[in-house]
N, C-alpha and C positions, 0 to 999 in steps of 0.2 A: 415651316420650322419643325423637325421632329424635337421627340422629348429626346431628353437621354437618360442612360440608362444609372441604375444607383452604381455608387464604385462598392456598398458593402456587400459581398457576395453571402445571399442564403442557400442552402441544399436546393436542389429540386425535387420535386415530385418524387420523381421516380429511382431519387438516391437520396430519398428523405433522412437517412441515419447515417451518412456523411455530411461533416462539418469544415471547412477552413479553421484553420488557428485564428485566424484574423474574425472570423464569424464568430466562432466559440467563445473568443473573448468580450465581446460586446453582446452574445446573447446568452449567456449562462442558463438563465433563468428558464427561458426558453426551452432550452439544450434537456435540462431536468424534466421539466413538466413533459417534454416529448418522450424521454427515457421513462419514466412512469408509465405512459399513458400506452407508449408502442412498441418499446423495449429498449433495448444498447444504440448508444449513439456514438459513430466514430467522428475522432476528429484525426483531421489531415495535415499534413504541411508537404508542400511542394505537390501533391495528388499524392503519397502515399500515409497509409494510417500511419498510425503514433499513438496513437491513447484512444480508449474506451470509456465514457462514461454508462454506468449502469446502476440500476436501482436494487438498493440490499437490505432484506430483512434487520431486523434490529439485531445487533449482535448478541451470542449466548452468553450468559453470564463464562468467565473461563473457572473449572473448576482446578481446588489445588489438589496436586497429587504428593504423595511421596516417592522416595526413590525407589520404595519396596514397590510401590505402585507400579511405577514405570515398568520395572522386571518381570514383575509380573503379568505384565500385558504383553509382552514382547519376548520374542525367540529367544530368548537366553532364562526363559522360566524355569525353564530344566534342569540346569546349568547349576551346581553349587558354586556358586563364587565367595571367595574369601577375599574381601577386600580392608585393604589396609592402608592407613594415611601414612605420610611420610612425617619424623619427626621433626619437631619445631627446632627454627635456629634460633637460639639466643641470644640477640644484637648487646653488645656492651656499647656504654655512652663511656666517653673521656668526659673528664673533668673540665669543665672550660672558666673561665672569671673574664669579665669586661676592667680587670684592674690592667693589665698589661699593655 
C-alpha cells in the first residue's frame, strides 16, 4: 500500500517564495513569519503571481503641509501665481408649509 500524497499544496524548496491561493489561505501565518525571516513571498493562482506579501517598517508619521508648502517644494516655486476662488452661489429656499 503506498501512502498518498496531502491534497494541500506547500511551496518547495527550491521556489520557497511562491505560494498557491489555496496554500496562502490556510497558511497565513506561516506565509509572514517566512516574509520576515527570508523576504517577499509570492502568491499564485493558476502558476502565475498575483500578489506579494512583504514585511514593512512601521509607517512614518505623515506630515501636514500647506498649500504654500507644496509650491514650494515643486517646479512652479518660481512661478508667481495668483490664484483666485470662484464666487459663492447663493441657494434661495421657497417657502414650504405641511398645511397643504
Amino acid at each position: 500500500m503506498t501512502a498518498r500524497k496531502s491534497s494541500r499544496k506547500k511551496p518547495q524548496t527550491e521556489q520557497a517564495a511562491r505560494w498557491p491561493l489555496a496554500a496562502a489561505k490556510a497558511h497565513l501565518a506561516e506565509i509572514v513569519r517566512r516574509a520576515r525571516k527570508d523576504g517577499p513571498q509570492i502568491l499564485t493562482s493558476h502558476g502565475k503571481a498575483v500578489a506579494e506579501i512583504r514585511i514593512f517598517d512601521e509607517p512614518k508619521p505623515k506630515t501636514t503641509r500647506t498649500l504654500h508648502d507644496f509650491y514650494s517644494l515643486t517646479a512652479a516655486r518660481g512661478i508667481d501665481l495668483e490664484l483666485t476662488l470662484p464666487e459663492r452661489v447663493h441657494v434661495t429656499h421657497r417657502e414650504f408649509s405641511f398645511d397643504d
